[in-house]
N, C-alpha and C positions, 0 to 999 in steps of 0.2 A: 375413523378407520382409514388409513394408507389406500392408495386406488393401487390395487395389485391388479393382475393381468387374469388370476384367478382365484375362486372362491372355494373352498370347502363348504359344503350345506351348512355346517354349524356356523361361519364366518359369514354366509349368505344369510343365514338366519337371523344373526347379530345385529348386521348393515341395516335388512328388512325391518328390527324391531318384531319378529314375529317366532313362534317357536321354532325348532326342525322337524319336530313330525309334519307341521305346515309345508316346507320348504321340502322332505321327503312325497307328502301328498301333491303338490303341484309338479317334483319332478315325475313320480309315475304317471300322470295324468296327462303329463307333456305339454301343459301348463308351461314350465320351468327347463330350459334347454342345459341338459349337461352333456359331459363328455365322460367314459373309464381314463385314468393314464394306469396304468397296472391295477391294483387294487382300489385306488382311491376315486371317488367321485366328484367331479368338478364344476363348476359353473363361469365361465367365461364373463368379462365383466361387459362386454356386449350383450349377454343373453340375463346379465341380473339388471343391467340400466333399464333394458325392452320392457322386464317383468318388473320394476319398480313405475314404471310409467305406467303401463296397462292397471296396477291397481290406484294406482293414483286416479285415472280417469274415471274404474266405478266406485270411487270411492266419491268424487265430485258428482258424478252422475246421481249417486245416490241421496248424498246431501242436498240435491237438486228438487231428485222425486219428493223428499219428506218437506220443501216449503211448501 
């Protein structure tokens, strides 16, 4: 995927590897930083690198607990 400036959930979804009702559940949750521009819903590619790391970390974390 092209490093754009920003993401669509579904586009965010994609990058993630993960579905959008996921990537809709962590933006309600505020989990997942977006922005409105008119009608569409967006995510910054600052605010999808942050939330690509944080689950990276329990994800390690948790491969960690299960040795």
């Amino acid at each position: 995927m092209t490093q754009s400036l920003c993401y669509s959930p579904a586009e965010a979804a994609k990058s993630l590897g993960i579905c959008k009702n996921h990537i809709y559940k962590y933006l309600e949750s505020g989990e997942l930083r977006s922005f409105k521009l008119g009608q569409r819903r967006l995510i910054n590619r600052e605010a999808l690198d942050e939330f690509r790391l944080k689950l990276e970390r329990l994800h390690t974390a948790a491969m960690q607990g299960e040795s």
